[in-house]
Residue frames relative to the residue before (quaternion, step in Angstrom):
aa qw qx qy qz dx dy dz
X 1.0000 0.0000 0.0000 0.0000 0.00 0.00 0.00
X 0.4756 -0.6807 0.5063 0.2326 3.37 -0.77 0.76
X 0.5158 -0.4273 0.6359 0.3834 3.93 -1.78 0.61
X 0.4278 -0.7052 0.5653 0.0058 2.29 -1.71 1.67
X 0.3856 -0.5390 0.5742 0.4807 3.94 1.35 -0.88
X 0.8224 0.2760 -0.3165 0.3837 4.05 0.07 -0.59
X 0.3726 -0.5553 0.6747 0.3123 3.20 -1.52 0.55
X 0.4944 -0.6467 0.5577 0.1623 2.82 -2.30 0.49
X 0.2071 -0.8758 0.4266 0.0904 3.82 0.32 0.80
X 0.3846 0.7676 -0.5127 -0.0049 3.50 -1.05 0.64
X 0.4351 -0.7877 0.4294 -0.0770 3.15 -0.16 1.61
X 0.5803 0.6537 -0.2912 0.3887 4.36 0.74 1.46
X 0.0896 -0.8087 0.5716 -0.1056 2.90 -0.55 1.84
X 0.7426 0.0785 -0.4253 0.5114 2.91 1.12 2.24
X 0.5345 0.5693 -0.3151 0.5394 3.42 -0.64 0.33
X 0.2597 0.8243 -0.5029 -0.0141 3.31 1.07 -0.19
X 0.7438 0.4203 -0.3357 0.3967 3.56 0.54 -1.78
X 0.6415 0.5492 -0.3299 0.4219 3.37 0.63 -0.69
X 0.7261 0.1451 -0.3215 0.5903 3.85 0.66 -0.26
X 0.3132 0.6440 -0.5722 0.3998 3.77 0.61 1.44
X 0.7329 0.4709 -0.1146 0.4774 2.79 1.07 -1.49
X 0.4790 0.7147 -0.2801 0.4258 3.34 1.11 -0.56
X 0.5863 0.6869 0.0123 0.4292 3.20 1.23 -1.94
X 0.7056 0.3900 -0.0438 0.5901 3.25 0.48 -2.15
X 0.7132 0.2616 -0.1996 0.6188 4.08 0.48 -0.71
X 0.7276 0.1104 -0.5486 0.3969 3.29 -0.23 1.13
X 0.6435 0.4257 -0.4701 0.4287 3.83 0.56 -0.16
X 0.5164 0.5933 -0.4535 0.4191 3.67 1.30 0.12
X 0.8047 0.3916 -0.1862 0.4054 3.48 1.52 -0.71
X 0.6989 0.2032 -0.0981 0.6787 3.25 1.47 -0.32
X 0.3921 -0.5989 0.6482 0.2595 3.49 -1.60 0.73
X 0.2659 -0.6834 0.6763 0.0700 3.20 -1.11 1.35
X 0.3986 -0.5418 0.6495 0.3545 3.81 -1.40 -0.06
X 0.9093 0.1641 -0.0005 0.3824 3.43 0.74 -1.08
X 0.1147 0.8360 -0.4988 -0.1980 3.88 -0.19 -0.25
X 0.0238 0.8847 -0.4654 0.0115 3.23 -0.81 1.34
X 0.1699 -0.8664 0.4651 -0.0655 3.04 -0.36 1.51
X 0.1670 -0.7501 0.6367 -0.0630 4.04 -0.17 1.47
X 0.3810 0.6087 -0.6405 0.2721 3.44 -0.69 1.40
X 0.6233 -0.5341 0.4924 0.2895 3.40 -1.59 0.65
X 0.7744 0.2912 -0.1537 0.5402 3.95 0.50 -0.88
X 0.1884 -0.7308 0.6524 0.0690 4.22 -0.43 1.26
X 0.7615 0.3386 -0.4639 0.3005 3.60 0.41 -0.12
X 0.4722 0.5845 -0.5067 0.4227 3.45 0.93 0.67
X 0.5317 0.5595 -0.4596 0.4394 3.43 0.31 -0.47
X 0.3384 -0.5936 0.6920 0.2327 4.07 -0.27 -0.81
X 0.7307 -0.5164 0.2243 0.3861 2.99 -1.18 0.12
X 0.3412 0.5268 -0.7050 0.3301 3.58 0.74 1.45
X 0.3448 -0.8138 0.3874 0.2623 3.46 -1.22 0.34
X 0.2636 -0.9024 0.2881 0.1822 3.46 -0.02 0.69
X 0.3074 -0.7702 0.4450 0.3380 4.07 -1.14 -0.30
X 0.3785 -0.7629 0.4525 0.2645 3.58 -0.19 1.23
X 0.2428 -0.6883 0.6819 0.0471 2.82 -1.61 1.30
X 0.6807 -0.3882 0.4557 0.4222 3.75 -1.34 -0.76
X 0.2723 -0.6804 0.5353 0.4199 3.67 -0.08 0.28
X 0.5610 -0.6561 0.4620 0.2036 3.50 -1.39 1.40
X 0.4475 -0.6947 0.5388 0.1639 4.26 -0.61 1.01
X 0.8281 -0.0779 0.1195 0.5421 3.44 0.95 -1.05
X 0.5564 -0.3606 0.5392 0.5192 3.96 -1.32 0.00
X 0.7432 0.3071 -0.4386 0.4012 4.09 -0.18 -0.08
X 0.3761 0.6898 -0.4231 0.4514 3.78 1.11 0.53
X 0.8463 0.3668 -0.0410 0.3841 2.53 0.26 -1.89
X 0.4536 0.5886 -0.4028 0.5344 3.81 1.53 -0.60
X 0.7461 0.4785 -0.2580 0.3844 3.92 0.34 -1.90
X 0.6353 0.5151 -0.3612 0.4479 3.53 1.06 -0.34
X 0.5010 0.5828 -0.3587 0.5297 3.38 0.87 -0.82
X 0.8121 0.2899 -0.2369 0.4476 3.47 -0.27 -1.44
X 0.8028 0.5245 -0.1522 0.2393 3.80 1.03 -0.90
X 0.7396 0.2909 0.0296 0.6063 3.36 1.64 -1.40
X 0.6012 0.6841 -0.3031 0.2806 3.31 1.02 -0.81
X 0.6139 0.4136 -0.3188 0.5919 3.53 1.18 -0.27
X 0.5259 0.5419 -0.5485 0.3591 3.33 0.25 0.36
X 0.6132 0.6855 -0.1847 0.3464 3.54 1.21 -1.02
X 0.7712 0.4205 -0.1889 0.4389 3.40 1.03 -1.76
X 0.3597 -0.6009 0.7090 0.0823 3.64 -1.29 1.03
X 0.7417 0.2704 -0.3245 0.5210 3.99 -0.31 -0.71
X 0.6486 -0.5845 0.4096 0.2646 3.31 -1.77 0.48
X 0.7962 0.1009 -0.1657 0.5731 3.55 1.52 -0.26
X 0.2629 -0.7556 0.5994 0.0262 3.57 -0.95 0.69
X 0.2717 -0.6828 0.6781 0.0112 3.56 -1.18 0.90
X 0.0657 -0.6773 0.7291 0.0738 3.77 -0.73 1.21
X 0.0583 -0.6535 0.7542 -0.0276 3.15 -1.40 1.00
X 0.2760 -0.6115 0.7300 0.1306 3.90 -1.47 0.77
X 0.6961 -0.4356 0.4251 0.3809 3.18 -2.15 -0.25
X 0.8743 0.1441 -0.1595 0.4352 3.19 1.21 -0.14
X 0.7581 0.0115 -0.5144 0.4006 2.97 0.96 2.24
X 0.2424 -0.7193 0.6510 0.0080 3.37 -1.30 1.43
X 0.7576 -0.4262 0.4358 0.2335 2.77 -1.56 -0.69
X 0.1107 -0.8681 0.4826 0.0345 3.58 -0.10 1.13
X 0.8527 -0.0895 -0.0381 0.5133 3.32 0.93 -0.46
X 0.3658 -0.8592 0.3506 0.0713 3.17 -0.69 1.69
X 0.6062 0.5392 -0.3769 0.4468 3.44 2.14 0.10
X 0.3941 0.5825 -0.4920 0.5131 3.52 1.71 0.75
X 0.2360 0.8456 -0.3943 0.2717 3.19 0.27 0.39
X 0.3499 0.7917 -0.4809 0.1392 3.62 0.39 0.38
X 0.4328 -0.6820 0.5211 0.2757 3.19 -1.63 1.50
X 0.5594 0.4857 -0.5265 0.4170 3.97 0.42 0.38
X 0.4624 0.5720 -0.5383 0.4114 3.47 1.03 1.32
X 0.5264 0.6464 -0.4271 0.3503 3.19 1.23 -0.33
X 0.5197 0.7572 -0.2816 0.2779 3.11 1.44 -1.25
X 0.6725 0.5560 -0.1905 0.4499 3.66 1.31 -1.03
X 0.4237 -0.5317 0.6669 0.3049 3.19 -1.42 -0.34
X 0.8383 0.1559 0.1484 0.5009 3.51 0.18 -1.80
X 0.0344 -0.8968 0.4362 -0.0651 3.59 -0.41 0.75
X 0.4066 0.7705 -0.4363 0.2252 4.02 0.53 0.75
X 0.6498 -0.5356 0.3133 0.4390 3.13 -1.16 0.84
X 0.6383 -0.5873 0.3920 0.3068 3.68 -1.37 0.24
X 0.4065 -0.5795 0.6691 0.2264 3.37 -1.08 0.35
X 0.2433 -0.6751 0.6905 0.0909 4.05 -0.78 1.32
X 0.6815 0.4299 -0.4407 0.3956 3.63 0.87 -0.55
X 0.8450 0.1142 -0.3259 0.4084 3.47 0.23 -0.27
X 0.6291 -0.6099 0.4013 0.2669 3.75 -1.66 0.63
X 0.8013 -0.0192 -0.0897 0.5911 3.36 1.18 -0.38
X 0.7350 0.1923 -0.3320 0.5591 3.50 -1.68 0.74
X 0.1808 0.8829 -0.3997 0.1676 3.52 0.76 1.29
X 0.6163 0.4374 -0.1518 0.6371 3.00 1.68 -1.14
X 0.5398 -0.6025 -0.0726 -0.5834 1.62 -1.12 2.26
X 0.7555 0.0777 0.0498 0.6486 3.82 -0.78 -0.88
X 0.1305 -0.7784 0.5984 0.1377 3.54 -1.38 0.82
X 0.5869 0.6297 -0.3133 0.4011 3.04 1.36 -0.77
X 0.5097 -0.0416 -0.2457 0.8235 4.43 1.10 0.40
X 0.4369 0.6180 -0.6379 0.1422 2.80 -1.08 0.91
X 0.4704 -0.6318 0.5459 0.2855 3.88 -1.43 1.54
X 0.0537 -0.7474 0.6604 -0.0490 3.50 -1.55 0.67
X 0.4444 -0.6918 0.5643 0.0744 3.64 -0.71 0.67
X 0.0872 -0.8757 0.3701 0.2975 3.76 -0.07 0.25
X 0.2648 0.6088 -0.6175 0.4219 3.28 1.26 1.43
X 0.5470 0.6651 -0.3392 0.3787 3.30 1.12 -1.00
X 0.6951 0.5131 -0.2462 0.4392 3.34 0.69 -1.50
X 0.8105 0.2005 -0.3340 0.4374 3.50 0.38 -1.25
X 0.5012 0.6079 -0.4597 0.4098 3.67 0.49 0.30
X 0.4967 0.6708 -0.3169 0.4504 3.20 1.16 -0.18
X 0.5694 0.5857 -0.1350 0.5608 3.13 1.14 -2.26
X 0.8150 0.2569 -0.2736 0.4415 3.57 -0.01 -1.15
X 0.6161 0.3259 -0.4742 0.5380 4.47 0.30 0.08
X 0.4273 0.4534 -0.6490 0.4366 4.49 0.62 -0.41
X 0.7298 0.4457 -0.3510 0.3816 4.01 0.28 -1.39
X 0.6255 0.7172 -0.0556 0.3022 3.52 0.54 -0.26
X 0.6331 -0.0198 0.3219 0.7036 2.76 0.93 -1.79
X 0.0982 0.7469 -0.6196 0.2205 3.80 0.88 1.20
X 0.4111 -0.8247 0.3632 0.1375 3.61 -1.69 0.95
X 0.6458 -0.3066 0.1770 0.6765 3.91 0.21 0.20
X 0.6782 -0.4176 0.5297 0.2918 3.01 -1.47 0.53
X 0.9166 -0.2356 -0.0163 0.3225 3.77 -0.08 0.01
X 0.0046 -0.8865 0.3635 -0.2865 2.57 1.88 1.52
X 0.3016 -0.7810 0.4022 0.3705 3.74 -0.81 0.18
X 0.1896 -0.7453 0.5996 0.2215 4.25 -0.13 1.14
X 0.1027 0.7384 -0.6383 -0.1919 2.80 -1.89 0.43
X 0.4970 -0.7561 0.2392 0.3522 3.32 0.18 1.69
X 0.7382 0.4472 -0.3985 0.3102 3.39 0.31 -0.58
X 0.6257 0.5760 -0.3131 0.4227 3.20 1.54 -0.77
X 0.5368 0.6584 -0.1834 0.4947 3.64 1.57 -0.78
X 0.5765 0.5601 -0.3090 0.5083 3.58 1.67 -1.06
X 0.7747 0.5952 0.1215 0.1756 2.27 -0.01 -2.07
X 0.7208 0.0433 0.0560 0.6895 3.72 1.49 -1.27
X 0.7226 0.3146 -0.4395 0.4310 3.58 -0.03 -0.43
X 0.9259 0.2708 -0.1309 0.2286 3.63 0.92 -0.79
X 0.1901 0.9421 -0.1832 0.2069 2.42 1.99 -0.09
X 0.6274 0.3863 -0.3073 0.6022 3.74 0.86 -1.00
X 0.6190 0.5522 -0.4039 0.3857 3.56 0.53 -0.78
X 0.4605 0.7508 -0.2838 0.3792 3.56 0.84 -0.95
X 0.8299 0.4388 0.0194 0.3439 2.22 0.48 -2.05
X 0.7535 0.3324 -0.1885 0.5350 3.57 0.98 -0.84
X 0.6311 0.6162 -0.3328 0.3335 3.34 0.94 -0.80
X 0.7308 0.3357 0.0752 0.5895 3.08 0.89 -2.39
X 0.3176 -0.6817 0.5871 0.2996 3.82 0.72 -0.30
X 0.1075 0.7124 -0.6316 0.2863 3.59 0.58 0.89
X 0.1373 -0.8339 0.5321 -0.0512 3.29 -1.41 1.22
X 0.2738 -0.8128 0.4781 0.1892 3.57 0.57 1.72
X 0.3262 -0.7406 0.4615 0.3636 3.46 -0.99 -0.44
X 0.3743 -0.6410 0.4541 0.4927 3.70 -0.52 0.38
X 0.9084 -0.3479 0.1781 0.1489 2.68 -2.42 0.43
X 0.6442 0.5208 -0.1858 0.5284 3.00 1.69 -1.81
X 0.6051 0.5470 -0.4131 0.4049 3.95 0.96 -0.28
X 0.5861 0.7040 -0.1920 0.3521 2.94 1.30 -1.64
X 0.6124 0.5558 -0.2479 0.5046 3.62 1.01 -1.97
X 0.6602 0.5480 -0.2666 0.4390 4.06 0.76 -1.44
X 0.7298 0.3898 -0.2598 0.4979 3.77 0.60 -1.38
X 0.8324 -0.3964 0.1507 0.3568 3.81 0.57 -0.06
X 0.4742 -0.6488 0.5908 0.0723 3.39 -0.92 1.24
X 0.1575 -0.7626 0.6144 -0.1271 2.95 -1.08 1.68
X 0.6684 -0.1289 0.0856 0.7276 3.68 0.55 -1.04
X 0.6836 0.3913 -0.4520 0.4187 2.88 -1.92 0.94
X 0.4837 -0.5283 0.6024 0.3523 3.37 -1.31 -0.42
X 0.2457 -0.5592 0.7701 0.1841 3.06 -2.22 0.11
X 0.2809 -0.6228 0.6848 0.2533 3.51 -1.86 0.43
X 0.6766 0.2918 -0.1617 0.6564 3.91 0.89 0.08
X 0.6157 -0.5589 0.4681 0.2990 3.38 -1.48 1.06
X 0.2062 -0.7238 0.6338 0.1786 3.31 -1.39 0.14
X 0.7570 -0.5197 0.2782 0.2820 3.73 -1.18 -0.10
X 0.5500 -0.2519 0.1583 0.7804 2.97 2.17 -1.26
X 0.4987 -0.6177 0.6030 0.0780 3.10 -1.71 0.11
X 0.1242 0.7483 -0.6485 -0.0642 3.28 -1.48 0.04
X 0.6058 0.5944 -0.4473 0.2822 3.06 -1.46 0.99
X 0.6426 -0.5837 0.3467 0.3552 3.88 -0.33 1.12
X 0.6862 0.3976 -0.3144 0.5217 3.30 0.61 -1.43
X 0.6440 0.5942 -0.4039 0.2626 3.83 0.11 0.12
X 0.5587 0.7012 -0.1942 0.3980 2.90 1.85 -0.91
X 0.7418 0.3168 -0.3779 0.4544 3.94 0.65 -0.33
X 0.4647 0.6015 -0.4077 0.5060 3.55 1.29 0.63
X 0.5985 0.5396 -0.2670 0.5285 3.54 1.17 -1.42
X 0.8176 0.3228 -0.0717 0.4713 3.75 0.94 -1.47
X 0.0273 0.9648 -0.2546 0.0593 3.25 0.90 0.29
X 0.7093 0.3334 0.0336 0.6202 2.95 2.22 -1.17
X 0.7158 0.2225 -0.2051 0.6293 3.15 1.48 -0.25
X 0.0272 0.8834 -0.4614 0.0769 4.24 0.80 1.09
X 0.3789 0.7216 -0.3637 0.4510 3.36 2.05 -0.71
X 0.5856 0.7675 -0.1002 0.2409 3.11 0.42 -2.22
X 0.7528 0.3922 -0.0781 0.5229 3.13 0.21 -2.46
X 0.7410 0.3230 -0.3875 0.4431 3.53 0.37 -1.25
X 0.7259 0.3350 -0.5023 0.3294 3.86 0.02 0.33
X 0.5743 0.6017 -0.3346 0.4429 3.25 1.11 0.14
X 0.5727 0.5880 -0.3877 0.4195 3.73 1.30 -0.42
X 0.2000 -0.8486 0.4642 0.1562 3.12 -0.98 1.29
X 0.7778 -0.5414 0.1952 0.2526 3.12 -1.42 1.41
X 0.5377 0.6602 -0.3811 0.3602 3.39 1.22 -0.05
X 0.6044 0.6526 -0.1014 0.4456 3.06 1.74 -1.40
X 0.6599 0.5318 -0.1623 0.5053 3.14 1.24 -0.88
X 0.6857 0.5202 -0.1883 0.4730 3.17 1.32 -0.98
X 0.5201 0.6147 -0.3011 0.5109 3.57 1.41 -1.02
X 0.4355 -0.6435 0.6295 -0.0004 3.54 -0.98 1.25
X 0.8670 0.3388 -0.1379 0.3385 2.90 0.22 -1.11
X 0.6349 0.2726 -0.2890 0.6626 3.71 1.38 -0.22
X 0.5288 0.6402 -0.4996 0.2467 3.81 0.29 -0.59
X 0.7243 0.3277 -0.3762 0.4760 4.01 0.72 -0.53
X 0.5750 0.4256 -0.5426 0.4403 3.83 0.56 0.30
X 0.6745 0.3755 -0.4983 0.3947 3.70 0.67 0.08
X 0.5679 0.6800 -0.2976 0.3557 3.49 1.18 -0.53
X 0.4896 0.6945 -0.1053 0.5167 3.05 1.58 -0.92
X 0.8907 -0.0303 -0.1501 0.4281 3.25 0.54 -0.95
X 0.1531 0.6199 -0.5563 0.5319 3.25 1.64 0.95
X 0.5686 0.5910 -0.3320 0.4661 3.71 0.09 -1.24
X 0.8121 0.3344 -0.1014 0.4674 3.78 0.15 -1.23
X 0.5897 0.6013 -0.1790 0.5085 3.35 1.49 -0.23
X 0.6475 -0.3024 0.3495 0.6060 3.56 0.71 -1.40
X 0.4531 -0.7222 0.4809 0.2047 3.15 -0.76 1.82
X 0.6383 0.6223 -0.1499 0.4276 3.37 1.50 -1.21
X 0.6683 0.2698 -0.3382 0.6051 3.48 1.12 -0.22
X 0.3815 0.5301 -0.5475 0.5231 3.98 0.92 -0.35
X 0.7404 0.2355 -0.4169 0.4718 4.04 -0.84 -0.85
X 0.2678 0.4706 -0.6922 0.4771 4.49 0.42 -0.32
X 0.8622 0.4405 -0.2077 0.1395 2.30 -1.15 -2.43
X 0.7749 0.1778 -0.3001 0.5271 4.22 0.57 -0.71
X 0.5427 0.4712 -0.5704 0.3976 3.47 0.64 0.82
X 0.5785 0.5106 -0.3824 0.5083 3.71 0.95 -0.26
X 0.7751 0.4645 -0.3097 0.2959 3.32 0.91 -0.80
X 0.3901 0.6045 -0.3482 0.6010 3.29 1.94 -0.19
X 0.7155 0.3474 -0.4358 0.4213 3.78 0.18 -0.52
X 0.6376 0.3607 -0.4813 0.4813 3.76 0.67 -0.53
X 0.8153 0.2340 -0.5171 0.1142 3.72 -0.13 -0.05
X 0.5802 0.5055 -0.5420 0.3377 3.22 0.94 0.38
X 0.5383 0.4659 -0.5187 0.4733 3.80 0.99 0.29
X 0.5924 0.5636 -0.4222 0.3913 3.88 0.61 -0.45
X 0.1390 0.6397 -0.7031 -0.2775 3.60 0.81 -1.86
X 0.9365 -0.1062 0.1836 0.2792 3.81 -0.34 0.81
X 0.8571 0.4197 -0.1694 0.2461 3.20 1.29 -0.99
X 0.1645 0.8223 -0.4481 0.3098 3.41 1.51 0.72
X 0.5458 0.7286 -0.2492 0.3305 2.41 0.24 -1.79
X 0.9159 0.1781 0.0450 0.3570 3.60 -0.19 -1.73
X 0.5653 0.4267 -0.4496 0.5443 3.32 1.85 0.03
X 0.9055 0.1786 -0.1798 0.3403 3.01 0.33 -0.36
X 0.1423 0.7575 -0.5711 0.2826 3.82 0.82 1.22
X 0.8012 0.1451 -0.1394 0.5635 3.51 -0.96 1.20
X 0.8932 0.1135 -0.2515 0.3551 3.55 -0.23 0.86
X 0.5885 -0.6549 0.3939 0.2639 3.27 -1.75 0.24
């Protein structure tokens, strides 16, 4: 397979095995030029090699980097963020009328416009990126407000982007092709994102995942029953795991997950 020009990005100072695997299953599907991996702890990674960051305090860290530092890093003109829960699933989805974009993420169904989208697999341009850097300075959020970059990209700033930086969003129908986020698809996509996707993705190794899920996730109210859900559809037997772990985080949380860690990786 031929070099692609983009680097492969993943940006986690937790979760490690899980955004190994991430890692390993997309450079298994696609030829990267680059793989750049920004975490606090190199002996997790294996024998990728990695650049040390600060370990991240909260999900609004890790968002302000994205939008703040993260161009500084990328060398290749386009870059692919992937998390621990989404990579790349299939590398003959591919399509060169991604270049065509700046910003690429699966759609939001909840909203009708500025839909696109998902950051967490999501293509990026590194004009994109340092435009970013230069509206965070600009157009900076509350003092301890909660950011979520993609949502910050993507909807609050988006027209700017657009007019200022000539940023180019893709449309929906690209968006639906480059990867599937909630909902279904009737036709494969490139990658994916989202937890609930994972006991499909892991199917053979469900033991594994549930020791690998990180306590934030467990703690999070608000996404925990869409993985439960399809754990449920997956293995009744790992479903009852899965809401006994989740009983142990809340009585170790009392509540407070949730709010340390909403919006980030």
């Amino acid at each position: 397979m031929a070099k692609s020009g983009i680097t492969l990005v993943i940006v986690s100072t937790d979760t490690y095995e899980l955004g190994l695997q991430a890692v390993v299953k997309s450079v298994a599907n696609f030829a990267f030029d680059e793989v750049l991996i920004l975490s606090d702890l190199p002996q997790a990674w294996g024998d990728f090699s990695i650049t040390k960051i600060d370990k991240f305090a909260s999900g609004r860290d890790y968002n302000i980097f994205i939008l703040s530092e993260l161009h500084k890093y990328i060398n290749t003109d386009f870059f692919l963020i992937v998390q621990y829960d989404g990579f790349v699933l299939r590398g003959d989805q591919f399509s060169p009328h991604f270049y065509h974009y700046d910003y690429i993420g699966a759609p939001w169904p909840f909203h009708r416009a500025l839909n696109v989208g998902n950051g967490g697999f999501s293509w990026r341009s590194r004009r994109l990126a340092e435009a970013a850097a230069k509206v965070l300075e600009t157009h900076p959020p509350d003092a301890g407000a909660a950011v979520l970059e993609d949502h910050y990209l993507c909807r609050l700033n988006r027209i700017l982007l657009e007019e200022r930086y000539g940023i180019r969003f893709a449309s929906e129908g690209i968006a639906e092709h480059f990867a599937v986020e909630h909902g279904e698809r009737r036709f494969p996509t490139f990658g994916f994102h989202g937890i609930w996707h994972l006991p499909k993705i892991y199917n053979d190794r469900l033991d594994w995942l549930l020791n690998n899920l990180p306590q934030r996730l467990l703690e999070n109210d608000a996404m925990y029953p869409y993985l439960a859900d399809e754990m449920y559809n997956t293995s009744v037997e790992h479903y009852r795991k899965l809401t006994k772990l989740k009983g142990r985080a809340n009585r170790k949380s009392s509540g407070l997950g949730l709010l340390r860690w909403s919006g980030g990786r």
